[in-house]
C-alpha positions in Angstrom: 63.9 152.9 -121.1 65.8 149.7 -121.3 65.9 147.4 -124.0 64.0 145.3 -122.4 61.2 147.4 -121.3 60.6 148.2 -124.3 60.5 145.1 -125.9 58.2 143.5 -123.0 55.9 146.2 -124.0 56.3 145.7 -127.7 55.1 142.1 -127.5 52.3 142.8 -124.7 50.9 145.0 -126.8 51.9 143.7 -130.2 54.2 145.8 -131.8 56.7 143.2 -132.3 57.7 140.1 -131.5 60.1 137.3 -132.3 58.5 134.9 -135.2 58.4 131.3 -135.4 58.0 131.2 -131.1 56.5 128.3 -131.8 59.4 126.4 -133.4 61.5 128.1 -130.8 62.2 131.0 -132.9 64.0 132.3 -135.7 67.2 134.7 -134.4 66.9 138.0 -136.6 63.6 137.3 -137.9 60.8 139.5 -136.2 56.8 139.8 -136.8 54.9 143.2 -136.2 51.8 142.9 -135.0 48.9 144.7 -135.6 50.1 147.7 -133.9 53.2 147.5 -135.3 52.3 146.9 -138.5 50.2 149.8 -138.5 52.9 152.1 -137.3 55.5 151.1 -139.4 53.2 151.2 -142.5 52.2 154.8 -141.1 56.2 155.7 -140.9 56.1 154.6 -144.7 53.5 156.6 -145.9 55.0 159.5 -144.1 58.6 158.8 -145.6 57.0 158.4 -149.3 55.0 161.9 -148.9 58.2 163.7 -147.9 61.1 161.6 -150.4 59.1 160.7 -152.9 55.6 162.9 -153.3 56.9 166.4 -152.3 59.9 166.0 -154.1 58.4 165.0 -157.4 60.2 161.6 -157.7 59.4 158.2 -158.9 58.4 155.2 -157.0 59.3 151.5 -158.1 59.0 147.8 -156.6 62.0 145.7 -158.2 62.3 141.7 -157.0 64.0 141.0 -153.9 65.6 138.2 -155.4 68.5 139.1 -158.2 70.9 136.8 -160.0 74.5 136.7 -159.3 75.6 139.1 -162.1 74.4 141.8 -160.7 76.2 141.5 -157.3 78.9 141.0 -159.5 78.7 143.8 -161.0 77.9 145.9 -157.9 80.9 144.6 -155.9 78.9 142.8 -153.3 80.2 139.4 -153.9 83.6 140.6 -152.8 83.1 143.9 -150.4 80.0 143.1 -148.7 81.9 141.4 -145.6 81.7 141.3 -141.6 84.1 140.2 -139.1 83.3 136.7 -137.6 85.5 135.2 -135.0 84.5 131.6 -133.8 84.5 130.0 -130.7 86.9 126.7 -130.8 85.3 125.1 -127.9 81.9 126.0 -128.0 81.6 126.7 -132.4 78.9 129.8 -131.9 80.2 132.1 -133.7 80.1 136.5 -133.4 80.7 139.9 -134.7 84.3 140.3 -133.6 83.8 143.8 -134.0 81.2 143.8 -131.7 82.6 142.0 -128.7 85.5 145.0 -129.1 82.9 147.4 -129.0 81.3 146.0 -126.0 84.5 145.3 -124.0 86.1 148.8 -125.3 85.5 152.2 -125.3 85.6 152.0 -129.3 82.8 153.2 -130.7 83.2 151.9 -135.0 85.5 148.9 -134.2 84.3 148.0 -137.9 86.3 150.2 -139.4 89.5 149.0 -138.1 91.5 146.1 -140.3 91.2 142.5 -139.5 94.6 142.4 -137.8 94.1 144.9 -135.4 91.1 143.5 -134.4 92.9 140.0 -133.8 95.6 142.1 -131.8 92.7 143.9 -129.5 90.7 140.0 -128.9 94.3 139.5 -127.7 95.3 142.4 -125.7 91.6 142.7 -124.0 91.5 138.6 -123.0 88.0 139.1 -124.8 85.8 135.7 -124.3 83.0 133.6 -125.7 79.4 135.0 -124.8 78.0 131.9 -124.9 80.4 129.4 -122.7 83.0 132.3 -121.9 86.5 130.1 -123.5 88.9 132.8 -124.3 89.1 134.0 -128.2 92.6 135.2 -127.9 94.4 133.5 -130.9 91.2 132.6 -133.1 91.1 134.3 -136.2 88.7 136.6 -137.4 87.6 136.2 -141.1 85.6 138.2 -143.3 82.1 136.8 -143.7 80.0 137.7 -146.5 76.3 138.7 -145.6 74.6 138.2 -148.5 71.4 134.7 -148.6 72.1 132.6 -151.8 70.1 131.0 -153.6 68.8 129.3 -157.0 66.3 130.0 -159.6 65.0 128.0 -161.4 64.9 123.6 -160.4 68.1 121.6 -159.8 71.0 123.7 -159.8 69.5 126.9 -162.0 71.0 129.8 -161.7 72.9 131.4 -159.0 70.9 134.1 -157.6 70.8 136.0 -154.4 68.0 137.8 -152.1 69.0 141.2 -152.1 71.3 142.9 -149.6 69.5 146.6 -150.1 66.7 147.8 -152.5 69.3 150.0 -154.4 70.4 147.8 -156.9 66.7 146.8 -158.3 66.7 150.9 -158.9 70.2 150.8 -160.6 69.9 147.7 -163.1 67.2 149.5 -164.3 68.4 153.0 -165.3 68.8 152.1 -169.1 64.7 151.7 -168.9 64.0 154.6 -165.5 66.2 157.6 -167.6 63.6 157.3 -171.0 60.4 157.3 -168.2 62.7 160.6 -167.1 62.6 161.9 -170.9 66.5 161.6 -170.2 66.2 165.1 -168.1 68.9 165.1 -165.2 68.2 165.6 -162.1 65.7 162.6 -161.4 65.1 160.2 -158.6 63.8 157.0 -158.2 62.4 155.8 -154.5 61.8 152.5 -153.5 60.4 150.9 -149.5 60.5 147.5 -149.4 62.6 144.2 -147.6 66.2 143.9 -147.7 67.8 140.7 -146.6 71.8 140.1 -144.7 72.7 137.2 -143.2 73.9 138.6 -139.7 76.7 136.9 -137.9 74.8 137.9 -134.2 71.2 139.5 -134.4 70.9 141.8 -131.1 68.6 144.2 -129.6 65.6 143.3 -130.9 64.6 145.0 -134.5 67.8 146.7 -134.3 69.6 144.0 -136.2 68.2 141.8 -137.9 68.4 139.3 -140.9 64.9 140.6 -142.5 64.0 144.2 -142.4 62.8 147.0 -144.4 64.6 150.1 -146.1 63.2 152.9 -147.6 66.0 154.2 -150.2 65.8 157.2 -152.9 68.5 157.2 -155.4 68.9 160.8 -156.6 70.6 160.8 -160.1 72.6 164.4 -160.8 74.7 165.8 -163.2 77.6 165.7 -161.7 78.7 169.4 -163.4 75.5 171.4 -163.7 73.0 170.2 -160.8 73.2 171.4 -157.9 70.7 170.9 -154.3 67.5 173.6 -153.7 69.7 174.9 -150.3 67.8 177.5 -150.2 64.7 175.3 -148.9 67.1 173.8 -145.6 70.0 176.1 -145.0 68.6 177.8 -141.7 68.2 174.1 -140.9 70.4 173.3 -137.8 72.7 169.9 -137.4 74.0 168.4 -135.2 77.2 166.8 -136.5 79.9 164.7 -135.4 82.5 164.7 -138.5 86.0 162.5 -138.6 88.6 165.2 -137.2 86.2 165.4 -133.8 86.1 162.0 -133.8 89.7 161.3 -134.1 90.5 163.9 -131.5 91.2 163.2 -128.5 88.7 165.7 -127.0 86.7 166.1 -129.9 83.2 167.1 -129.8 80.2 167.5 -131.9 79.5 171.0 -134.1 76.3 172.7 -134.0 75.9 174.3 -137.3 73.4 175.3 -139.9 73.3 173.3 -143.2 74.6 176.3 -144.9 77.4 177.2 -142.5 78.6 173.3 -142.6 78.6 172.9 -146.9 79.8 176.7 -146.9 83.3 175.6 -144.3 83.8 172.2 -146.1 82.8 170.0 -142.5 80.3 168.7 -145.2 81.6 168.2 -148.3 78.5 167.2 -150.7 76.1 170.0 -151.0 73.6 167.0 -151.6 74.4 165.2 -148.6 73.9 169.0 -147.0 70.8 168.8 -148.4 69.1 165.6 -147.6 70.6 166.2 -144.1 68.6 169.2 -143.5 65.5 167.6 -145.5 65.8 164.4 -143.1 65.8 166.3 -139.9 62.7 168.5 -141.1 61.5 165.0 -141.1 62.7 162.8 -138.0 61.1 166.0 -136.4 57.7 165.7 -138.0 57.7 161.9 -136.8 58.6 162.5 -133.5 61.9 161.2 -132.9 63.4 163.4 -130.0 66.2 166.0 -131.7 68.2 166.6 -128.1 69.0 162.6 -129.3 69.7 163.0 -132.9 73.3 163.0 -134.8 74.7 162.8 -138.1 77.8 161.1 -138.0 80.6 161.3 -140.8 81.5 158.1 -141.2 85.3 157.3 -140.8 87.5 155.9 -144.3 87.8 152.7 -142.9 84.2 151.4 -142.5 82.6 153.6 -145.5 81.0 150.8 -147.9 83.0 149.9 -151.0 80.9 151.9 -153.4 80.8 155.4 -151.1 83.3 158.5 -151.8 81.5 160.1 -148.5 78.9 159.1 -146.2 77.4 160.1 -143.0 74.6 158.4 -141.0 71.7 160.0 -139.0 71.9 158.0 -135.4 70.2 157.5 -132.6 70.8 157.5 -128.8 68.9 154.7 -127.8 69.4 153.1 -124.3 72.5 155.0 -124.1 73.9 153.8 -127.4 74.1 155.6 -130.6 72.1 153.4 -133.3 72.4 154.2 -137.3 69.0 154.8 -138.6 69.5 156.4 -141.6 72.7 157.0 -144.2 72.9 159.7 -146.9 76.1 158.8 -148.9 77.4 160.0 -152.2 78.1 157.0 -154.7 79.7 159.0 -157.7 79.2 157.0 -160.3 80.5 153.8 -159.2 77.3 151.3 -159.7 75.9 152.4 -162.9 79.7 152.7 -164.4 79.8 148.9 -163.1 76.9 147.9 -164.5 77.6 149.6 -167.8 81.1 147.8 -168.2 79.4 143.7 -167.0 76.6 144.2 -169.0 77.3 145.9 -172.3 74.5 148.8 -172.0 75.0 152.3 -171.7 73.5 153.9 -168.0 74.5 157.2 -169.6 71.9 160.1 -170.5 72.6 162.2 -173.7 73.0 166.3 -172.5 72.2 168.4 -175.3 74.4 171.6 -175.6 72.6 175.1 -176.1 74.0 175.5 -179.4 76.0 172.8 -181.6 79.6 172.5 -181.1 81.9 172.1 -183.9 85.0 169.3 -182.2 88.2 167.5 -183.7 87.3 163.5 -182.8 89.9 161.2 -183.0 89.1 157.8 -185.0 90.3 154.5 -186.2 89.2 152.3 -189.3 91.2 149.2 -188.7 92.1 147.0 -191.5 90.3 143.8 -190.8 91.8 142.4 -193.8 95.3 142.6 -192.2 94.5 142.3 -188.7 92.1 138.8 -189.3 94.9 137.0 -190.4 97.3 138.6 -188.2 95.3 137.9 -184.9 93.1 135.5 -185.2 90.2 135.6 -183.0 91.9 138.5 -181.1 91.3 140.4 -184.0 87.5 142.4 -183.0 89.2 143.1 -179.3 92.4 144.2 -180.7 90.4 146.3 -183.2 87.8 147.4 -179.9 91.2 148.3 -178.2 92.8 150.4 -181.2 89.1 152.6 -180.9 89.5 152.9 -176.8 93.4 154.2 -177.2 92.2 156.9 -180.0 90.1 158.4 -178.2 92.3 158.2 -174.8 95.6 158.9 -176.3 96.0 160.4 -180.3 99.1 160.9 -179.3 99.9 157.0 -179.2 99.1 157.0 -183.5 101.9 159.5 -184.3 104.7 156.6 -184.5 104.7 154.3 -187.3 103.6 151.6 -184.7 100.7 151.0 -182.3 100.4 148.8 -178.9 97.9 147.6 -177.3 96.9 145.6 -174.1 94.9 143.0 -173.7 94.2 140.9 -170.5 98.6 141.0 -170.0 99.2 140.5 -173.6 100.6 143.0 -176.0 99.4 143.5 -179.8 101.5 145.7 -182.2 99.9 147.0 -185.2 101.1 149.2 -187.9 99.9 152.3 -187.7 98.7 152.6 -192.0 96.6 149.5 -190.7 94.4 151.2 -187.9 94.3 154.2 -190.5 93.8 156.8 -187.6 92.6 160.3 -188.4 91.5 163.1 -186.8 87.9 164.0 -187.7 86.0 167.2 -187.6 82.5 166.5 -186.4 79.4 169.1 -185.2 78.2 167.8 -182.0 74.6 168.5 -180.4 75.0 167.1 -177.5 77.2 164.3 -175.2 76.6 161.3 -173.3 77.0 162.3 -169.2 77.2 159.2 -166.9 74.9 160.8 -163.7 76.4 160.6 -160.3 73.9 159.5 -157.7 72.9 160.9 -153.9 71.5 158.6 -151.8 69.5 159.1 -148.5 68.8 155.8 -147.1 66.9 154.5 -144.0 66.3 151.7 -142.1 62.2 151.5 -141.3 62.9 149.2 -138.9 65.0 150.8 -136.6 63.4 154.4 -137.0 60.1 152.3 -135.7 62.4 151.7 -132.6 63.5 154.6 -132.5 60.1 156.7 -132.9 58.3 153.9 -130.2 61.9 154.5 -127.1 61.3 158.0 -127.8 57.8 158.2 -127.4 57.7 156.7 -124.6 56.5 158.4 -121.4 55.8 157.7 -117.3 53.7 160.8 -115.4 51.2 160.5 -112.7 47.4 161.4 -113.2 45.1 161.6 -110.1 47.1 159.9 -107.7 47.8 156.8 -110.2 50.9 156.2 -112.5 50.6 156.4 -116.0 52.3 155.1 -119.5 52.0 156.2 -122.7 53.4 156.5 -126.1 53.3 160.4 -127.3 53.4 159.5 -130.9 52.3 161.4 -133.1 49.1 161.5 -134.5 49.4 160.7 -138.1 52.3 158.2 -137.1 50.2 156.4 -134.2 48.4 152.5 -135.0 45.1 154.0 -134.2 43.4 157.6 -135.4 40.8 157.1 -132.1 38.9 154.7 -129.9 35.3 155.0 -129.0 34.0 153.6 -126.0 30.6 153.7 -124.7 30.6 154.8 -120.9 29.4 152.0 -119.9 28.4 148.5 -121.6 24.8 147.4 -120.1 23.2 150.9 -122.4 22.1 150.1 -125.6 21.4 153.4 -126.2 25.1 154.0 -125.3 26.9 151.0 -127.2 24.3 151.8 -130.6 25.9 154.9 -131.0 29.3 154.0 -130.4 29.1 151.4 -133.0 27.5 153.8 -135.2 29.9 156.3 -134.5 32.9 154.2 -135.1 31.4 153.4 -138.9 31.0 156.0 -139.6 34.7 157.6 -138.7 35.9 154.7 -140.6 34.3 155.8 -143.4 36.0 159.3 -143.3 39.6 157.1 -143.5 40.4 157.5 -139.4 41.8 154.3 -137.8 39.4 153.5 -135.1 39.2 150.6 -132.3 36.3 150.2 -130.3 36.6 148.7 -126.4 34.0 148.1 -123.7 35.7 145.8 -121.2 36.4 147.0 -117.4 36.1 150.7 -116.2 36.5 153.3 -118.5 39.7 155.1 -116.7 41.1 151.4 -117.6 40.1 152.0 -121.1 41.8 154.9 -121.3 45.0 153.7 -120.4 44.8 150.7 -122.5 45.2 153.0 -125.3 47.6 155.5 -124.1 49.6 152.8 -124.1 49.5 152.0 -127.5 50.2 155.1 -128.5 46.6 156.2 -129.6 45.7 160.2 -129.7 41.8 160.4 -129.1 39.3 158.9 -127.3 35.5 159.4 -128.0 33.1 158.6 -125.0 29.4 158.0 -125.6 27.6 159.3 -122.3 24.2 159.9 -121.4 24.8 163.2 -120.7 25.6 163.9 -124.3 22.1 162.3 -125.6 19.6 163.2 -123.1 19.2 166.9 -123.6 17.4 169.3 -125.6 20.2 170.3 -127.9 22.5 168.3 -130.2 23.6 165.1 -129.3 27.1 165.2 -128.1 30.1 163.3 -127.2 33.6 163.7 -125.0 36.8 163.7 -126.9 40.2 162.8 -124.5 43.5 164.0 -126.1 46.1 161.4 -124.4 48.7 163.5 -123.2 47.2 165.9 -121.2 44.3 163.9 -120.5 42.2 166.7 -121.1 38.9 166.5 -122.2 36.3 168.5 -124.0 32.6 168.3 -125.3 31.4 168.7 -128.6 28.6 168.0 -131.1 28.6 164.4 -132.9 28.1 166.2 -136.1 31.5 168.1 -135.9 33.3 164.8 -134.3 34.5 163.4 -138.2 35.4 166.7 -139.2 37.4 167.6 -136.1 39.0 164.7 -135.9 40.2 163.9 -139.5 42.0 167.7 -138.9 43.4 166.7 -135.7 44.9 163.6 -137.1 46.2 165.5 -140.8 48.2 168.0 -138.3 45.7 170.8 -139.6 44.5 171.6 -136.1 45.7 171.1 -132.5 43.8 169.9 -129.3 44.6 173.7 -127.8 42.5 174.7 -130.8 39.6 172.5 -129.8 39.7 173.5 -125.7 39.3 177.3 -126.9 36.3 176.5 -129.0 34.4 173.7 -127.0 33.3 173.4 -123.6 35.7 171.5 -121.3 34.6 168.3 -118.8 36.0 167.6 -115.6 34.9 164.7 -114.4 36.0 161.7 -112.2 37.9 159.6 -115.1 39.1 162.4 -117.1 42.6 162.3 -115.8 42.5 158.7 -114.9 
């Protein structure tokens, strides 16, 4: 299925479409519809139940919009940065990384320097997409992707809309850790819109400027926790790590989670771990495994705060597409928000028993070192504390020195009065390290739609559907009446549809053209069940009964009305299959049941 295909059908049957059409649209800025919006809040719930519910985490919704300190802080003002090369005659401007990937067989042309990429522009005679001048000689800068903005009236305060939901989760540890009791491991989930200000939005939700991420931040002691790898190490990957892909005929290894942590391919028994959770997962939602793979990412495009990182992709339209990232951040943003803002993101570890420990100190003189320094005095004293506890050694000579943004400070040793104290400790202070397992809603709504999408041929006539699954799909069931001139028949349906709204089931109701039409209206869409009111079903002696149409087989059976909610709420939970249903009901041929 093309690109195109699928997003024809995406808007004709609205899943998603370009916003603002009639302003002549917004590049990288997409509406779903009210299928799509349906899915994708489906794909949430699921996603929250697996990361969040079974795992016994936390869930928080932190503003989208942050001020500059915190991107600051998190390194995102100065690392967050594509390559944009512009056009000199026509001034659009692209991903220069891009164009190399579409012109070459390079696969991560991101991760390669800003020189090189100049020198392949050069040696490939690489030209402008949009009036085709030659880019040979322009140069490529670093752009940063992040929206600014103000808050507050006239020039407020510098602010920015976020760039991922992980920082709202990491400025907010000091507060998240006593919710915690201060008990290591804990994580903290959040789902919600992310912005970047993309140089060249393409392929449809794939990339764009708005979207959604659904992020769990997984905070671990870096000495004492260790994964559940029990639960996922029969789990089998499919991975593609940096020494295949550097090889010249390197290929991908089929191992089990186990096997991979066990021979070093992955290094992070975490990542091991959310790995094998995360293809439990992309199973359960339908997205085709035989085009599934988790790809180590290579040193050069790894994000500035990642010691290791590989991404879940996939093959979509013949291209490999990231839609997920499980990296391991050591302890790089809440030791960088600790050190801008002044607070601790540490959590106290008790020991099992007190430990008696020799603690270097200081007690400088302020007496001496006021009139000495100046106003440099409190940092020369904070500096004398820092060096005690990182060198003792420094005190032994009868002078001291210290730095101080370049500038040295020698002190007399009698005036820092350092001594070695002998203190009974219950406990320390342990910055955690954090695991995170990230993905792109977005794109796995892509992903899950491509891969559900199916052609067959039924009676003759050709068919296409979407074989999502059931507790993923925009609709639970639709209900039709046979036909629409029998009040009997449309009374009941409408009846019928309450009251399967009322058990929590999704339900659309349509009685417009033939009912083989009907049906493939909503195998279309993606949509498991169809009900059909009949007068078959109400004119006998017995209970009243009704047909019920599983989409992809097209099969249909009869049952009683008064099993129909129960049946189907266990059909859509995953608690029972269709197969289930054919061995205990009757089953109907009839003229429209295949068509």
């Amino acid at each position: 299925m093309t690109d195109r295909e699928l997003s024809e059908l995406a808007k004709r049957r609205g899943f998603f479409f370009g916003s603002n059409g009639v302003y002549g649209g917004t590049a990288g800025f997409y509406t779903f519809g009210p299928q799509g919006a349906a899915l994708k809040r489906n794909l949430e719930d699921a996603w929250r139940d697996r990361f969040t519910v079974r795992q016994g985490n936390s869930e928080i919704e932190a503003p989208t919009v942050m001020p500059e300190a915190v991107f600051e802080a998190s390194g995102h003002l100065d690392g967050f940065d594509d390559m944009l090369v512009e056009c000199a005659t026509c001034g659009d401007s692209h991903r220069a990384d891009h164009l190399i990937e579409d012109a070459t067989d390079i696969e991560e042309a991101e991760s390669l320097p800003v020189e090189e990429i100049e020198e392949l522009i050069r040696e490939h005679e690489l030209t402008c997409p949009t009036c085709g001048a030659e880019l040979a000689g322009e140069p490529v800068e670093e752009f940063n992707l992040m929206f600014e903005t103000t808050i507050g009236p006239g020039s407020g305060q510098a602010g920015y809309l976020r760039p991922e939901t992980a920082q709202g989760i990491f400025v907010e540890f000091p507060r998240l850790k006593e919710y915690a009791r201060n008990q290591l491991p804990f994580g903290v989930t959040q789902i919600g819109p992310a912005y970047r200000n993309e140089i060249s939005p393409r392929r449809g939700i794939i990339r764009v400027r708005e979207f959604t991420q659904a992020e769990l931040e997984k905070f671990v002691d870096p000495e004492r926790d260790d994964p559940p790898i029990g639960e996922v190490e029969d789990v089998k990957l499919t991975l593609y790590p940096i020494d295949e892909q550097e090889a010249e005929d390197g290929d991908y290894v089929d191992v089990t989670v186990g096997e991979a942590i066990e021979d070093g391919t992955i290094e992070s028994a975490w990542v091991g771990y959310y790995l094998g959770v995360a293809k439990r997962w992309f199973r359960r939602i339908g997205v085709d495994l035989d085009r599934l793979r988790f790809r180590q990412h290579l040193p050069g495009e790894r994000a500035h705060y990642a010691a290791d990182c590989w991404d879940a992709e996939a093959e979509l339209g013949g291209n490999w597409i990231e839609i997920a990232g499980f990296s391991t951040r050591s302890d790089y943003d809440l030791r960088k928000h600790e050190d801008h803002s002044g607070e601790a993101f540490t959590v106290f570890r008790q020991y099992d028993e007190p430990k008696t420990v020799e603690r270097p100190t200081v007690d400088p003189d302020m007496s001496v070192l006021g009139p000495e320094f100046g106003g440099d005095a409190g940092a020369v004293a904070a500096a004398l504390e820092t060096l005690a506890e990182r060198d003792p050694a420094a005190f032994e000579a009868e002078e001291v020195t210290v730095e101080i943004d370049g500038e040295e400070y020698t002190v007399d040793t009698d005036v820092a009065n350092f001594e070695v104290e002998t203190v009974t400790e219950a406990g320390e202070h342990v910055r955690p390290h954090v695991i995170e397992p990230s993905f792109g809603v977005g794109r796995i709504v892509y992903t899950v739609l491509e891969h559900a999408y199916r052609e067959d041929e039924v009676d003759g006539e050709s068919r296409t559907y979407l074989a999502l699954e059931p507790g993923l799909a925009p609709t639970d069931v639709a209900v039709f009446p046979l036909v629409s001139n029998d009040d009997r028949l449309t009374s009941l349906a409408t009846e019928l549809s309450a009251d399967l709204r009322a058990e929590g089931l999704s339900v659309t109701t349509d009685d417009s053209g033939s009912i083989g039409r009907r049906y493939r209206r909503q195998d279309e869409i993606g949509t498991p069940f169809c009900v059909t009111v009949d007068r078959d079903g109400i004119e006998g002696d017995g209970r009243d009964t009704v047909t019920l149409r599983e989409r992809d087989t097209a099969a249909q059976i009869r049952l009683p009305i008064d099993a129909l909610d129960e049946e189907l709420s266990a059909l859509s939970g995953g608690e029972r299959r269709f197969a289930d249903l054919e061995n205990a009901y009757e089953s109907v041929e009839t003229d429209v049941s295949r068509a």
